[in-house]
Structures are given as structure tokens and as C-alpha cells.
C-alpha positions in Angstrom: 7.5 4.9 -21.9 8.4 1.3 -22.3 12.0 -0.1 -22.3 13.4 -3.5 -23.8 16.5 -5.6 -22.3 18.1 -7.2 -25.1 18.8 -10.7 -23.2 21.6 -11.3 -26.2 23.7 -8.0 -24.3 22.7 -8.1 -21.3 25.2 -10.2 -18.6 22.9 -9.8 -15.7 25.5 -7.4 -13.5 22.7 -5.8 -12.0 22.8 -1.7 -12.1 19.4 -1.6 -13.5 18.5 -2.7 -10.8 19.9 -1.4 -8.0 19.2 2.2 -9.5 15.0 1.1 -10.4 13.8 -2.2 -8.7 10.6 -0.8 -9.8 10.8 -1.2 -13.2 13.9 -4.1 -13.2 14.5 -7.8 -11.7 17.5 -9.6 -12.2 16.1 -12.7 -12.9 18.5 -16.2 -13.9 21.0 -13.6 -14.5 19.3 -11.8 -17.1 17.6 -8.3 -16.1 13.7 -8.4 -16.6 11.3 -5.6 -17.4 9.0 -5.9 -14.5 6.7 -2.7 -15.0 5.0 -2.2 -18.8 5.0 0.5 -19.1 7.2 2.5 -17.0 4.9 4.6 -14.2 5.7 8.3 -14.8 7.3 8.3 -11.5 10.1 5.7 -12.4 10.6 7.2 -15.8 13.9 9.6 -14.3 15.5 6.5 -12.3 14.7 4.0 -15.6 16.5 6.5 -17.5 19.5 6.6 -15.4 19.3 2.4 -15.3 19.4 2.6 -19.0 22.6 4.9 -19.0 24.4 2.8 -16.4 24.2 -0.4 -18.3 28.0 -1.4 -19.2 26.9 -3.5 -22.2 24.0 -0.7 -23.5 21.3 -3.9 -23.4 18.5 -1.6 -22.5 16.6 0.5 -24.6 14.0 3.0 -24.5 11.1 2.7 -26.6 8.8 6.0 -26.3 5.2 5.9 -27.2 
């Protein structure tokens, strides 16, 4: 599993985040994809990161 921040969308408010830092780094207030792919451990939290995002910047790209 792999996700994308769209850095157009996304307004760096952080809930990616705070619910996977493993996979997520607010970085010059833009969130950053830090894990490519997603470990199959972090795959539950990244999901709930992509569903708490206000502005729906992240998506899921499944391989």
C-alpha cells in the first residue's frame, strides 16, 4: 500500500500525523509521506490518517 498527499489540498493541520507518525511528517506545513510503502503494520493507522484528513488531501494508492 502506498498513499499520496496532494500538497495542493493539504493545509498541514496535522491529524495524519498525530494518528501515524510512522508513515507522516508535517514538514513546512505540508504533511510528507515518510514510509514508501506503508509497512503492513501501519496500514490500519494510515487508513484512519487518510479518513481524518478535513481537506481529503490523502489518498490510497493500492498495489
Amino acid at each position: 500500500m502506498k498513499v499520496l498527499v496532494d500538497a495542493n489540498l493539504c493545509e498541514g493541520c496535522g491529524p495524519c500525523e498525530e494518528v501515524c507518525p510512522e508513515v507522516f511528517r508535517i514538514v513546512d506545513n505540508l504533511a510528507r509521506v515518510i514510509a514508501d510503502p506503508v509497512p503492513p503494520e501501519s496500514e490500519g493507522a494510515c487508513r484512519q490518517a487518510v479518513e481524518s484528513c478535513p481537506t481529503n488531501a490523502i489518498s490510497v494508492v493500492e498495489e
